[in-house]
C-alpha distance (Angstrom), angle and dihedral (degrees) to the residues before:
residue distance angle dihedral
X1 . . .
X2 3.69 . .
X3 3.73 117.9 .
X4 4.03 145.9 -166.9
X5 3.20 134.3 -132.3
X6 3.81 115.0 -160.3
X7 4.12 120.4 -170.1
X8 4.06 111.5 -132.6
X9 3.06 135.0 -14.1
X10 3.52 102.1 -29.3
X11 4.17 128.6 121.6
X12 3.35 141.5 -166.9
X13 3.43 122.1 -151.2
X14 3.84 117.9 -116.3
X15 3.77 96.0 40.1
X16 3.80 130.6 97.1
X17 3.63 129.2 -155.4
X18 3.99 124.5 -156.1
X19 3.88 112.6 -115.8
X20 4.06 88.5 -149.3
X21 3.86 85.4 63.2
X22 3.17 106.5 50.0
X23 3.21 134.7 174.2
X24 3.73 79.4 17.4
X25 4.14 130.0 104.9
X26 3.53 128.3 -36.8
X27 3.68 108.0 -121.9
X28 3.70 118.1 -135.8
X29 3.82 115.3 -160.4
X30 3.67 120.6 -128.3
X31 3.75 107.8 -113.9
X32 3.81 104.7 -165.1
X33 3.91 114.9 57.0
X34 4.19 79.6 31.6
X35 3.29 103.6 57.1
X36 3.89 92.1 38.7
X37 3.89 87.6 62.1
X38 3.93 89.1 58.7
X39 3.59 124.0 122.2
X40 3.34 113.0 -106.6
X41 3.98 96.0 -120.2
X42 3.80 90.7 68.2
X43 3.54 115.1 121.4
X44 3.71 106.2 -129.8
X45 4.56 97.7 166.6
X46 3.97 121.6 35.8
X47 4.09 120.0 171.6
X48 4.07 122.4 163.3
X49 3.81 106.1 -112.3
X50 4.09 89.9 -168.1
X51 3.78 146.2 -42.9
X52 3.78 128.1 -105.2
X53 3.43 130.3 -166.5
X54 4.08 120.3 -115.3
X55 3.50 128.4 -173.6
X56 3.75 125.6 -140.9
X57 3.92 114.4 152.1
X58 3.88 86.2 -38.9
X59 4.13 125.4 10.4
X60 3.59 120.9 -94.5
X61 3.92 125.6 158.4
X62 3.35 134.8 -114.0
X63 3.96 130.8 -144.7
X64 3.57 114.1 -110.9
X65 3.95 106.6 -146.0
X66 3.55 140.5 -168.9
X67 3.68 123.3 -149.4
X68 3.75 137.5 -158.8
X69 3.53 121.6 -161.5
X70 4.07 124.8 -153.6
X71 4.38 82.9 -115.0
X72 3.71 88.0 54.4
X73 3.71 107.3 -109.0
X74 3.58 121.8 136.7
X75 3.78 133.3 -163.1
X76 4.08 139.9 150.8
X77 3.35 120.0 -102.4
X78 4.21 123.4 -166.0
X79 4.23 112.1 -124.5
X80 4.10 127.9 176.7
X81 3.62 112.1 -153.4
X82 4.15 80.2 -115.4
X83 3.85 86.0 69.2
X84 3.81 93.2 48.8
X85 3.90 89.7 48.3
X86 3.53 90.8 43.4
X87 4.28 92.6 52.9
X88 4.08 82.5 50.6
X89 3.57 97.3 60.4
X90 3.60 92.2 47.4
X91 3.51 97.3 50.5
X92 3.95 97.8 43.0
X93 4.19 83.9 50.2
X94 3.72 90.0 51.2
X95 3.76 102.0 30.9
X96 3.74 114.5 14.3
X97 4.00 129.2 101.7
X98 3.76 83.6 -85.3
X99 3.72 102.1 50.7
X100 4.13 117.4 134.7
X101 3.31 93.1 177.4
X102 3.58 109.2 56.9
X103 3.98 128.0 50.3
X104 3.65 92.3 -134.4
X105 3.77 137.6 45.8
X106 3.82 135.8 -153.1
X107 3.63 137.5 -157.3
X108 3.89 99.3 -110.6
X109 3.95 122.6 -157.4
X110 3.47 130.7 -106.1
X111 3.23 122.7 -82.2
X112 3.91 118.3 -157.2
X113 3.80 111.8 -107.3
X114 3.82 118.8 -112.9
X115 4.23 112.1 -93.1
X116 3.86 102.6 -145.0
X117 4.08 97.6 -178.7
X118 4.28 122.7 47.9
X119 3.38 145.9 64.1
X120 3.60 109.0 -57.5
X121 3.08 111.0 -139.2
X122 4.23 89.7 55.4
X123 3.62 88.7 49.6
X124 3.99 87.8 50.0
X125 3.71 89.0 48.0
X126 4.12 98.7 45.8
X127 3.81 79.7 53.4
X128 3.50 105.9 65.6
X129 3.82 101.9 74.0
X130 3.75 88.1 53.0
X131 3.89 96.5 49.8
X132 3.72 91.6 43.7
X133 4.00 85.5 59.5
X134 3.89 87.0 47.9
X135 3.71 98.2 53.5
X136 4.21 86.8 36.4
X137 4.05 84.9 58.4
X138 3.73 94.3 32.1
X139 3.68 91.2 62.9
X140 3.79 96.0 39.9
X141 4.18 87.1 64.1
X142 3.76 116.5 111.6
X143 3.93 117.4 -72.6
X144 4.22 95.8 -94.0
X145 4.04 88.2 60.1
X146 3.88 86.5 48.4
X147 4.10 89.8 52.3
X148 3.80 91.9 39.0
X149 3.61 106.5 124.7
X150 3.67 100.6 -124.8
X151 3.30 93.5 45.8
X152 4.04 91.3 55.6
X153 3.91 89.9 43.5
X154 3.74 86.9 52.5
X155 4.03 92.9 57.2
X156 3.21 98.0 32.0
X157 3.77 119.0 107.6
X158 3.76 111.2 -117.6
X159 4.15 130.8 -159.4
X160 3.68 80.4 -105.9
X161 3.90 98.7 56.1
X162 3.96 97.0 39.2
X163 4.24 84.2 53.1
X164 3.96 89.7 56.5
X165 4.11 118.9 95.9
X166 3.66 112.6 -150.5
X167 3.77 121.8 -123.4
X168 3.66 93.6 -148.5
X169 3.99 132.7 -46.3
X170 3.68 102.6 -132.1
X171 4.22 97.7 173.5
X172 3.46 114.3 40.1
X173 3.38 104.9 152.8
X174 3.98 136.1 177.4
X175 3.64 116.2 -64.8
X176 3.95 124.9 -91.2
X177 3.67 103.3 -129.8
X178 3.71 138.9 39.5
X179 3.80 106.6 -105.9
X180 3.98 104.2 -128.6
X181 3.63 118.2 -146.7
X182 3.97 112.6 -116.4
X183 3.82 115.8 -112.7
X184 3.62 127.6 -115.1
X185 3.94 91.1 -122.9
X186 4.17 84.0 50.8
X187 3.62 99.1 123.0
X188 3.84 107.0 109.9
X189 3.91 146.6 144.6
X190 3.69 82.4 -89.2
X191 3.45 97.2 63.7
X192 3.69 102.3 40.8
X193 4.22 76.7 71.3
X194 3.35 85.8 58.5
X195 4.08 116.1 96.5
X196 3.33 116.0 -94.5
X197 4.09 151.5 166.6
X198 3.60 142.1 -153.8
X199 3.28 122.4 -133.9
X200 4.44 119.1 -114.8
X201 3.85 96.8 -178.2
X202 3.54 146.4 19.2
X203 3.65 113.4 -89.4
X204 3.65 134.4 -158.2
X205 4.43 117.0 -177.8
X206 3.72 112.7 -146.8
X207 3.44 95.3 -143.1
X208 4.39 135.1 43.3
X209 4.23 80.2 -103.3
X210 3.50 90.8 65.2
X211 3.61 126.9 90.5
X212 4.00 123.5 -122.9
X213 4.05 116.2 -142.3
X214 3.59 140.8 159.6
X215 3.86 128.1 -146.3
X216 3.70 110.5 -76.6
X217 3.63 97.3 16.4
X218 4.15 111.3 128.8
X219 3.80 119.5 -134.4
X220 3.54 134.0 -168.9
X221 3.08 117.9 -118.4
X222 4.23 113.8 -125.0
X223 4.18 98.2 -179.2
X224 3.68 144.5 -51.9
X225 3.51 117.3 -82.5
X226 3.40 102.9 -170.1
X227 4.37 128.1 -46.2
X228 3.84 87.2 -68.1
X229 3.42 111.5 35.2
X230 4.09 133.1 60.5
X231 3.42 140.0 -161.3
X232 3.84 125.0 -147.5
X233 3.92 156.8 136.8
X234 3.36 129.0 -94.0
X235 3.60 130.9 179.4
X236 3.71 88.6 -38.1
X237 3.83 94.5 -43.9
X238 3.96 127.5 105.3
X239 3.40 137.7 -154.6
X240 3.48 157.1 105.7
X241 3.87 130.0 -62.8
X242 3.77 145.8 163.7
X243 3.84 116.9 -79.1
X244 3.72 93.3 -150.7
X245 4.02 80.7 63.6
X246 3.83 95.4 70.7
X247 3.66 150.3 36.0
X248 3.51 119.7 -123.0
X249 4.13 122.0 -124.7
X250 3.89 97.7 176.1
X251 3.86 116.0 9.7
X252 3.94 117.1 -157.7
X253 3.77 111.5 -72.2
X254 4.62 101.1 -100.5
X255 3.22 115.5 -114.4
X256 3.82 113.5 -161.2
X257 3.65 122.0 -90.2
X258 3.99 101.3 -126.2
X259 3.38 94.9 -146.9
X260 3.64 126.7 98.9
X261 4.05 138.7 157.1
X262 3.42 143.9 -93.0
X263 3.71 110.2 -168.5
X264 3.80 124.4 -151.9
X265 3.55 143.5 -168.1
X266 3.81 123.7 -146.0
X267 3.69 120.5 -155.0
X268 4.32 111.2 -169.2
X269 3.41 104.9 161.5
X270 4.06 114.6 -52.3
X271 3.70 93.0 -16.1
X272 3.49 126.5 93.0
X273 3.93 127.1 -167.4
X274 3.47 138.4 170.5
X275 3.95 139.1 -129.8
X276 3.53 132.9 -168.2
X277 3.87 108.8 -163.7
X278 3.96 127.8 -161.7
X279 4.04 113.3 -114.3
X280 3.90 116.7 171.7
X281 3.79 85.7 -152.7
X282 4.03 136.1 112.9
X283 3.87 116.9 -82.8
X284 4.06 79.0 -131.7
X285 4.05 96.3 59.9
X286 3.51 130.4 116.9
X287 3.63 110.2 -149.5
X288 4.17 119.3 -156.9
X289 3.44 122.5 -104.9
X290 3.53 94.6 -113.7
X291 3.98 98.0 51.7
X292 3.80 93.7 44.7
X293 3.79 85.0 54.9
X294 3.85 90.3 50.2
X295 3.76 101.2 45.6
X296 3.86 89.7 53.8
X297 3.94 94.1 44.1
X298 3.66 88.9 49.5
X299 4.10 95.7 46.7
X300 3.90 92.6 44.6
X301 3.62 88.1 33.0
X302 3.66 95.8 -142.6
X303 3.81 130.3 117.2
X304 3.79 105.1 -159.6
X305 4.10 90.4 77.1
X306 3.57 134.1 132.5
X307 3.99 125.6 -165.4
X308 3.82 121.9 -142.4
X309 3.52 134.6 177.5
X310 3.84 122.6 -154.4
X311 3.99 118.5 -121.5
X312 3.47 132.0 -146.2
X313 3.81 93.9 -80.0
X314 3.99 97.6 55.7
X315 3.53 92.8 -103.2
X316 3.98 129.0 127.3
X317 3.83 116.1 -111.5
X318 3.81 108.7 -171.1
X319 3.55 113.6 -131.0
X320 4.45 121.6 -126.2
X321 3.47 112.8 164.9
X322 3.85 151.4 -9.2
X323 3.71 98.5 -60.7
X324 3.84 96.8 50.7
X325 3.76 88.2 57.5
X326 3.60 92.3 53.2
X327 3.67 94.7 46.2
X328 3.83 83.8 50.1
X329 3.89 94.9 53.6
X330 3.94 89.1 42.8
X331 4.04 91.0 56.3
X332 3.63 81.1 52.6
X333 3.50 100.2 60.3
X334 3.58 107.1 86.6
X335 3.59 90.0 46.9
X336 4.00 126.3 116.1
X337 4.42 104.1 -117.9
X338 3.82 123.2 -165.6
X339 3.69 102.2 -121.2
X340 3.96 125.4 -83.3
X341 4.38 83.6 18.0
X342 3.40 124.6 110.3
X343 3.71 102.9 -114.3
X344 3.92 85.5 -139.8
X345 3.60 118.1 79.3
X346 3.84 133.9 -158.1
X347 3.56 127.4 -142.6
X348 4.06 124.9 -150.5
X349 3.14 127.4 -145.4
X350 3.87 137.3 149.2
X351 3.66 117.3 -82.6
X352 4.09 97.6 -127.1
X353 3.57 92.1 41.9
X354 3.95 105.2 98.2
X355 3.76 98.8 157.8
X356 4.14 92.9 83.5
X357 4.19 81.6 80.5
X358 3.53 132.5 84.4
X359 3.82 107.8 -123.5
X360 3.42 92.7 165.0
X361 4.32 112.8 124.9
């Protein structure tokens, strides 16, 4: 293995050196054979195709992104700059200069620092040449960043991102990495950690996008096309093919749905119903008054609405401004939640109407 010796303090991105050696050589990975052992689910090009605005209490915008893999498949996957911060801190606890929990450290790229003040969609926009030269970087590292776990999860295409319907992808642009062909001898440890499935039946596609198998044969699995359909390598041929065809060894590694629910109760006159609304936010967030009042006026689509909480003696406390809805989510702490809902709830009712509260001494 050839290595590098570099005087100072100086670094290069893409090499590692071993803490227990220090200050001895820099070790520079071997890309070739390596990368040739890959699975064939690892991303190896990423470039932002377009942003689209998402709602959650308040709007923000998400990167749309499309990813190569080393087998050649290609999808979009949906990021928030949170997600990309997120990844960063991981990596520079696990790999950076001040890493205790790996023996070797890497010179990371840069991520671009948060904006806290603009328009958002502008400061979403100005962002994507930098993040396109992170994930360019990011997938130029040495082959154990490319098969951290994070990293993968990060790429990967969850249930969530093969649900989503672009608006539009206004900048797709070349890919960032030369897509190596696999070797013949490319069956390794790494690529048994790859996900795969074995084959329960013959099956036959109906068209060149369809994949050809025979009963026992093991694929490796490429994406999820939808809950019916897969995608996957076989032999050095891709394509598509039923799910209900194979059994899986090693599914795709979940990433979390960021959805969850804020339920609601609506009071309009003796009737009560209730709502559960979709917020891509943190079951830990405190919304503001004001956009808590304007998600639920916009989902019921009504203006003449009130939001109340219920304290610890059953009764309804109308809710006015940023510090009631924290004292509402802090009542709610102790409380047992249903997973991915808010374990705060709202209740509706019409502005005017004042007879829902106990005003009794």
């Amino acid at each position: 293995m050839g290595s590098l010796r570099l005087g100072g303090n100086r670094t290069h991105p893409g090499t590692w050196r071993s803490k227990d050696s220090h200050p001895g050589p820099w070790i520079s990975l071997p890309e070739g054979g390596d990368f040739a052992q890959l699975p064939d689910d690892i991303a190896v090009s990423a470039n932002i195709a377009d942003i689209e605005e998402k709602r959650g209490f308040t709007s923000h915008f998400v990167f749309v992104i499309e990813v190569k893999t080393k087998g050649g498949c290609k999808y979009l996957i949906y990021r928030r700059y949170r997600q990309f911060y997120a990844l960063q801190s991981k990596l520079e606890e696990r790999f950076g200069p001040e890493s205790k929990t790996s023996p070797f450290t890497c010179v990371l790229p840069t991520l671009p620092a948060k904006v806290y003040v603009g328009v958002k969609q502008e400061i979403a926009e100005m962002r994507i040449p930098a993040l396109n030269a992170y994930m360019k970087n990011l997938l130029s590292l040495p082959i154990c960043v490319l098969m951290d776990e994070d990293v993968r999860i990060f790429f990967y295409q969850s249930s969530y991102d093969a649900e989503q319907v672009p608006q539009g992808l206004r900048r797709l642009r070349p890919r960032t990495r030369k897509v190596k062909s696999e070797s013949p001898q490319g069956a390794s440890l790494d690529r048994m950690a790859a996900p795969r499935a074995e084959a329960l039946f013959d099956f036959t596609g109906n068209s060149k996008l369809e994949l050809n198998f025979k009963v026992g044969d093991v694929i490796f699995l490429l994406s999820r096309i939808n809950k019916d359909w897969l995608e996957g390598t076989l032999r050095g041929t891709t394509g598509i093919f039923p799910a209900s065809f194979v059994k899986i060894l090693k599914d795709f590694p979940e990433e979390e749905d960021p959805t969850n629910w804020l339920r609601c109760c609506f009071y309009e006159d003796s009737v009560s119903t209730t709502k559960d609304i979709a917020v891509e936010e943190d079951l830990t967030s405190t919304p503001l008054y004001k956009d808590l009042l304007e998600l639920v006026r916009r989902e019921f689509q009504r203006e003449d609405l009130a939001l109340n909480y219920r304290d610890a003696e059953g009764d309804l406390v109308r809710l006015l401004s940023d510090e009631d809805v924290q004292l509402m989510v802090r009542q709610a702490q102790g409380l047992p939640s249903q997973k991915r809902l808010f374990p705060w709830k709202l209740h509706i009712t019409q502005k005017d109407n004042y007879k829902v509260y106990n005003t009794v001494p």
